[in-house]
C-alpha positions as CSV (number, residue, x, y, z in Angstrom):
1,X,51.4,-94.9,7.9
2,X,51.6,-95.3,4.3
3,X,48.2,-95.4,4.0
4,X,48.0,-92.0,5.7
5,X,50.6,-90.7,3.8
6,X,48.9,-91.0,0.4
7,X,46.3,-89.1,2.0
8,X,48.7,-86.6,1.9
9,X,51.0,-87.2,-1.1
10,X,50.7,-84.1,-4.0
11,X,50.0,-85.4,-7.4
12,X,51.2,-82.6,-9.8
13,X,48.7,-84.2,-12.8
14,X,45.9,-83.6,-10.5
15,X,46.9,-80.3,-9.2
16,X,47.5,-79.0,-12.3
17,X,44.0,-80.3,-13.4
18,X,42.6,-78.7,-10.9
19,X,44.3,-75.2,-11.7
20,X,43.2,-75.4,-15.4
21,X,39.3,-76.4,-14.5
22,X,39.6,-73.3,-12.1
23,X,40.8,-71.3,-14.6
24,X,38.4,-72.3,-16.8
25,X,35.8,-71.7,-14.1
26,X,36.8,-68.0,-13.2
27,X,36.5,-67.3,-16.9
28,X,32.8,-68.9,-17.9
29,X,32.1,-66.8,-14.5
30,X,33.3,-63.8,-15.4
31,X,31.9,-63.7,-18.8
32,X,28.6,-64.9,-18.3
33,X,28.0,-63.9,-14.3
34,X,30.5,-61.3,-13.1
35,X,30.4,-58.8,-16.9
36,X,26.2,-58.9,-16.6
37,X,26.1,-58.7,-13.0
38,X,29.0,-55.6,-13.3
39,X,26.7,-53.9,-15.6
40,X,23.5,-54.4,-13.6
41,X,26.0,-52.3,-10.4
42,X,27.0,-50.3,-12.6
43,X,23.4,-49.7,-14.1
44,X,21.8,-49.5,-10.9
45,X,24.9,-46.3,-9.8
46,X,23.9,-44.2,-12.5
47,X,20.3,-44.4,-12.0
48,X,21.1,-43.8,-7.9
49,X,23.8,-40.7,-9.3
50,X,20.9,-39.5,-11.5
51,X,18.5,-40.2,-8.6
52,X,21.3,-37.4,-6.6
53,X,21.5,-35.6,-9.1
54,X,17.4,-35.1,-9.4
55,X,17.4,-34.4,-6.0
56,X,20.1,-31.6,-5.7
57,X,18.7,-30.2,-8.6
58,X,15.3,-29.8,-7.4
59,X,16.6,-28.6,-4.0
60,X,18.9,-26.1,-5.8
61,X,15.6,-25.1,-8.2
62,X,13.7,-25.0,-4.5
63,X,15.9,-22.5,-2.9
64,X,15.8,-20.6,-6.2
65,X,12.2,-20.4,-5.5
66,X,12.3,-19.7,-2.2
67,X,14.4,-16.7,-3.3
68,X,12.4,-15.4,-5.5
69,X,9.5,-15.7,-3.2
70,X,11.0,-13.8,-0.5
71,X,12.1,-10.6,-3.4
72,X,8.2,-10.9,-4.5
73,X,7.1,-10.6,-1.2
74,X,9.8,-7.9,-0.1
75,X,8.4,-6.1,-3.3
76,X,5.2,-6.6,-2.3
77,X,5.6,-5.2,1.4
78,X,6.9,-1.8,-0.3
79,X,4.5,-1.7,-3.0
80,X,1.9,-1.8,0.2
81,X,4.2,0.4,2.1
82,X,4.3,3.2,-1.3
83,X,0.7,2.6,-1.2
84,X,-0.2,3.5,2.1
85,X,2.0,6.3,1.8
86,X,0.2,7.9,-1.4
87,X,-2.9,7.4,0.2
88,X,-2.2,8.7,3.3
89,X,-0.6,12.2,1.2
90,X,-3.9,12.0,-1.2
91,X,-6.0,12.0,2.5
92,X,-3.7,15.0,4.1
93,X,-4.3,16.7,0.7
94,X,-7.9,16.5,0.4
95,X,-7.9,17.1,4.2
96,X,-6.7,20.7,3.4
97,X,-9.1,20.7,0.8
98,X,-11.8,20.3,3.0
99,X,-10.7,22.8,5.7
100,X,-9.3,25.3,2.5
101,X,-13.1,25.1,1.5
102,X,-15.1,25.5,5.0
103,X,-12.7,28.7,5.5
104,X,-13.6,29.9,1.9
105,X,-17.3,29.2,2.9
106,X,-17.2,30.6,6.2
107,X,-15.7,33.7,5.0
108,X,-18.2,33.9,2.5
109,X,-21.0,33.6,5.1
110,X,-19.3,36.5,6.9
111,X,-19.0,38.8,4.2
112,X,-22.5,37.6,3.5
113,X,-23.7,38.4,6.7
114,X,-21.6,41.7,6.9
115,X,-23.2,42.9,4.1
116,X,-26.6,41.7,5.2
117,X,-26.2,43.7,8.1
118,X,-25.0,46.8,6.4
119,X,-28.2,46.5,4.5
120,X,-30.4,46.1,7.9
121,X,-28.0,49.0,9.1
122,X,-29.1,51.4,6.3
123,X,-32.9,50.0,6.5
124,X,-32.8,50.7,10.2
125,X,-31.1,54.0,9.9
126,X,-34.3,55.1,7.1
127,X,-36.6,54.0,8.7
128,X,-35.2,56.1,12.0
129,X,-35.2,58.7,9.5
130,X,-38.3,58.4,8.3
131,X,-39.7,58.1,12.3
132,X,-37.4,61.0,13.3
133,X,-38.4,63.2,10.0
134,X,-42.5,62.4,11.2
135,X,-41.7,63.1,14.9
136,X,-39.9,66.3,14.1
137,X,-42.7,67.1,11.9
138,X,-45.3,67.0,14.1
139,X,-43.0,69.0,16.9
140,X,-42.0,71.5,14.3
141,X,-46.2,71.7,13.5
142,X,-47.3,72.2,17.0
143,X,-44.2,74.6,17.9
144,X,-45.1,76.9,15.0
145,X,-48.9,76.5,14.8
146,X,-48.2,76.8,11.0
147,X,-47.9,74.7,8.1
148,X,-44.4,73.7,6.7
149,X,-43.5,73.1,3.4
150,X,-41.8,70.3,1.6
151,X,-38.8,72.5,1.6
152,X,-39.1,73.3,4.8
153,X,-39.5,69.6,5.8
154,X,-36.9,68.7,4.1
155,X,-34.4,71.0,5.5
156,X,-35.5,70.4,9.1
157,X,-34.9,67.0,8.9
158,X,-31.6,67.1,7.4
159,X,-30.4,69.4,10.4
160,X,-31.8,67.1,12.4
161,X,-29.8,63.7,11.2
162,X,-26.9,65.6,11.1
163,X,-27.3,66.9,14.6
164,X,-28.1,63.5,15.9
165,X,-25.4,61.7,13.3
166,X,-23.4,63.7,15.3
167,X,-24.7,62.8,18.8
């Protein structure tokens, strides 16, 4: 048993060697493995925050465009909207137009043609005259058996117009 038991004796020079070269071991690690390794973590979180950061600020830029992209195009559809509009007044205006100017030249057709057919009026009426005054001549002639004057022509005729004016 004794040999078993110095298996399991505690020597207090040894433990306390122990302690020291483990204390010595945790600090050459920390200074020359956990401090550089530390920094390449900590190196490797700000490059992943500026990564996020990046990435919200593009997204934030994105909507910002998207935004603006929807004003434009709201703009847009009532820039089309104003523009239809004008043109569709300028059309209904010159629309009147038109139709102002085929009255204007319809009723100057009319007054054309009125007066045109005052004119035939008059023509027709002279030369009814004219016929009337040779007819009445040439009964006058053959009812007298004499020769009538200018005067006399004249004056028969007249009566005659007025009498059938009248008529």
């Amino acid at each position: 048993m004794d040999k078993y038991l110095a298996f399991f004796t505690v020597d207090v020079w040894t433990m306390l060697f122990t302690w020291v070269n483990m204390l010595i071991l945790f600090t050459v690690m920390k200074k020359f493995l956990f401090k550089p390794v530390m920094n390449i973590l900590d190196q490797r979180d700000a490059e992943i925050k500026k990564i996020y950061d990046d990435a919200n600020d593009a997204n934030e830029k994105a909507v910002t465009l998207e935004k603006e992209y929807s004003e434009k195009m709201a703009q847009a559809r009532d820039e089309a909207g104003e523009i239809i509009k004008q043109a569709t007044l300028t059309a209904q205006k010159r629309e009147k137009e038109i139709i102002e100017s085929a009255h204007q030249q319809v009723a100057a057709m009319t007054r054309r043609a009125e007066t045109q057919i005052a004119q035939e009026r008059k023509k027709a009426y002279q030369e009814i005259k004219e016929e009337i005054s040779d007819i009445s001549v040439a009964i006058a002639g053959k009812m007298v058996g004499r020769e009538i004057t200018a005067a006399d022509h004249e004056a028969l005729i007249s009566q005659f117009i007025e009498n059938v004016g009248e008529a």
